[in-house]
C-alpha positions in Angstrom: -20.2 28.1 -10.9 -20.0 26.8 -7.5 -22.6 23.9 -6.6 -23.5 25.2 -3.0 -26.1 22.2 -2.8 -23.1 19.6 -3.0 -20.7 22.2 -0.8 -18.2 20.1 1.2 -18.6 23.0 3.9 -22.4 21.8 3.9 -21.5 18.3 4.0 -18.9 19.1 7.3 -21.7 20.6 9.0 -24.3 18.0 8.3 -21.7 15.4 9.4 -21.1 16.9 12.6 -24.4 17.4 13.1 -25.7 13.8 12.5 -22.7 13.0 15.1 -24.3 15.2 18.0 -27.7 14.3 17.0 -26.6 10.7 17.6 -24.9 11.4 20.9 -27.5 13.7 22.3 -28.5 13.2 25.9 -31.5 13.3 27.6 -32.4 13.5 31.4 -33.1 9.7 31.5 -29.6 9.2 30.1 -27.7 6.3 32.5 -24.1 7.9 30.7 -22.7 11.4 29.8 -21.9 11.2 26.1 -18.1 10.4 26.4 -18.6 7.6 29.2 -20.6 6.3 26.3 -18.3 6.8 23.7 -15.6 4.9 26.1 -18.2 2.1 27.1 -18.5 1.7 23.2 -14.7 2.1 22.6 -13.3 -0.6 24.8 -16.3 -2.6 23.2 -15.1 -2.6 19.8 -11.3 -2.1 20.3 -9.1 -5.4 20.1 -6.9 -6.6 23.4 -4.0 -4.4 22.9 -5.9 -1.2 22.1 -8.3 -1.6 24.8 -5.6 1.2 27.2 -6.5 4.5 28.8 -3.9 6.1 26.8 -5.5 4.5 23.1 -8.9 5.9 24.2 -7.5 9.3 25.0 -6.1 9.2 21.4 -9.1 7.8 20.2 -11.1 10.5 22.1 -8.9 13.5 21.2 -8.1 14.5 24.8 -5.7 14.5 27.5 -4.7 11.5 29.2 -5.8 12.6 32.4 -9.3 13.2 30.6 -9.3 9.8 30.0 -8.3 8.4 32.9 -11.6 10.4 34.8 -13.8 9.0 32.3 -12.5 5.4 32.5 -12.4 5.4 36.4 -16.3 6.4 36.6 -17.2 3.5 34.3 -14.8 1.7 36.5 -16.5 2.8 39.8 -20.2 2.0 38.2 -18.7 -2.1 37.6 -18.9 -1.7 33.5 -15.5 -2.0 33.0 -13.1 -3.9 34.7 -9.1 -3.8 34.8 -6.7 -6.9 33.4 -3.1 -7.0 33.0 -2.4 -6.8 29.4 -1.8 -9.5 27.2 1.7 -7.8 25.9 3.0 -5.9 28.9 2.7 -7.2 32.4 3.2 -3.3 33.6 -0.1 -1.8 32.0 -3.5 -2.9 32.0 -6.4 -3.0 29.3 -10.1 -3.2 30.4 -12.9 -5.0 29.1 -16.4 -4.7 29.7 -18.6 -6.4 32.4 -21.4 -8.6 32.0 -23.1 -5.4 33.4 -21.6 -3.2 30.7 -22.4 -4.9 28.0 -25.7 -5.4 29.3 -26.5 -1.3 29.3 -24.4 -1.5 25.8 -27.8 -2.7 24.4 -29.4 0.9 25.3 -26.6 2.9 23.5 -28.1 5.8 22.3 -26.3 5.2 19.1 -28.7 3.0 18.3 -31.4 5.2 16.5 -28.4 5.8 13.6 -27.4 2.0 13.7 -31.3 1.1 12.9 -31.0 3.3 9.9 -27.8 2.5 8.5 -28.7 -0.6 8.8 -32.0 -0.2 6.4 -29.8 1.0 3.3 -29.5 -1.4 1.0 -25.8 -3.6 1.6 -24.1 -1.8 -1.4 -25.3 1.7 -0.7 -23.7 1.0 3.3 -20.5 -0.6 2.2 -20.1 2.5 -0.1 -20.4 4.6 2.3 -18.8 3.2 4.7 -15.7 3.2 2.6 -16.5 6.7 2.0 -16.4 7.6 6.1 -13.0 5.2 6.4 -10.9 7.3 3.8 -12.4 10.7 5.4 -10.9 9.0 8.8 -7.9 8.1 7.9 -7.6 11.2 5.3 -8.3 13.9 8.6 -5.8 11.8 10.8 -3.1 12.1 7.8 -3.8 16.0 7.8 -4.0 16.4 11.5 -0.8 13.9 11.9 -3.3 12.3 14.7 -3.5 8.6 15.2 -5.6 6.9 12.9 -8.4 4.1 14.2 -9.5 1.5 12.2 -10.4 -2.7 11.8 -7.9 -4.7 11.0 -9.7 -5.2 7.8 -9.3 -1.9 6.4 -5.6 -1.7 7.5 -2.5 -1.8 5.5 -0.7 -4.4 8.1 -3.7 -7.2 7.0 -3.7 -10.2 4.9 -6.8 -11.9 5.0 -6.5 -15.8 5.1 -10.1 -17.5 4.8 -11.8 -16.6 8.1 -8.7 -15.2 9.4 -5.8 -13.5 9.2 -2.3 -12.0 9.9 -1.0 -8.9 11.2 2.0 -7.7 9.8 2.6 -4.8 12.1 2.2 -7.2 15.5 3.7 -10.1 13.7 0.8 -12.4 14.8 -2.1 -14.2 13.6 -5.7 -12.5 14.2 -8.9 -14.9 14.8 -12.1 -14.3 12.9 -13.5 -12.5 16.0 -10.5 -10.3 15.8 -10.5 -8.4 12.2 -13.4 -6.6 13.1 -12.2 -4.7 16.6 -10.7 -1.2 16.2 -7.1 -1.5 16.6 -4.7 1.6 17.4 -1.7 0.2 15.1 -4.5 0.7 12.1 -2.8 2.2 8.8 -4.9 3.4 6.0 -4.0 4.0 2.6 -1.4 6.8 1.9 -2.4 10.0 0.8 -6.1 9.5 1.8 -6.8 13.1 1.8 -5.5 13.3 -1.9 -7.5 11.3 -3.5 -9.8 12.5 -6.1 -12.2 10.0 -8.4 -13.1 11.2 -12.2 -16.7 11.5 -10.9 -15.6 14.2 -8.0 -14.6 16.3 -11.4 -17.3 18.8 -12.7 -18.0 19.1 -16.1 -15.6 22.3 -16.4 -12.4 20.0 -15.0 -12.2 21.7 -11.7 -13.1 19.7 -8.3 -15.6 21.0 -6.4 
């Protein structure tokens, strides 16, 4: 018998719901909802992700998309162009004091205040939860993958910090956090299937 109130169809929609909920905008918004989701993107990402064509991968859209999006918050004085710390042709951007000063009115804030009232196991479950879905739809999609250098494949944690094995470098404690575009989850993501996924007739759901 199929458990419709645990569907995964009913989950999908519910997760892209709570995702539009969160991004909704109103008439008083100071963004669209992707010149938000870039503000926030070259907020979290780490030096050498922090590139028009990362967000565009990050974003799911065309370069040129990108590019219009980043120039606008570029134009407004929240972002601001620097050559990049790895190649002296390209640039990265990071935020202006002005930027991360509207940062504090993210919209996203309403779901941050109540993720951050579960209780620290329930969050940290599901946040591993969201992290293999991520990396699981990338996988299946053959799209770049996002994640901290936490979660990644490529880190060994050392105390407060760390060492990339894909970059060949050593990351500082305010470093494992950021999203980094060279992020590799765990193989197979999509695969995976835990003994309490199994209903009591052996078939997955």
């Amino acid at each position: 018998m199929t458990d419709t109130a645990h569907s995964p169809d009913r989950i999908a929609e519910l997760l892209v719901h709570v995702g539009r909920a969160a991004r909704s905008e109103d008439a008083r918004a100071d963004l669209t909802a992707v010149q938000w989701a870039c503000l926030r993107f070259f907020a979290r990402a780490n030096a050498t992700t922090r590139t028009p064509s990362a967000f565009a991968s990050f974003q799911a859209t065309t370069r040129g998309t990108a590019s219009q999006v980043i120039k606008a918050l570029e134009m407004r004085g929240l972002i601001a162009r620097r050559p990049s710390p790895v190649d002296g042709r390209s640039v990265r951007f990071d935020l202006t004091e002005a930027g991360r000063h509207l940062l504090k009115s993210d919209p996203l804030g309403a779901l941050s205040g109540l993720l951050g009232a579960m209780g620290g196991v329930e969050r940290a479950a599901f946040l591993a939860t969201l992290s293999r879905l991520a990396s699981g739809l990338a996988e299946i999609k053959n799209a770049p993958a996002f994640g901290t250098c936490r979660d990644c494949t490529h880190f060994a944690g050392s105390g407060g910090a760390g060492y990339c094995a894909c970059m060949d470098a050593a990351l500082g404690a305010d470093e494992i956090d950021m999203l980094c575009a060279s992020y590799r989850g765990p193989k197979g993501a999509h695969r995976t299937t835990r003994t309490s996924d199994v209903n009591t007739q052996g078939q997955t759901p």
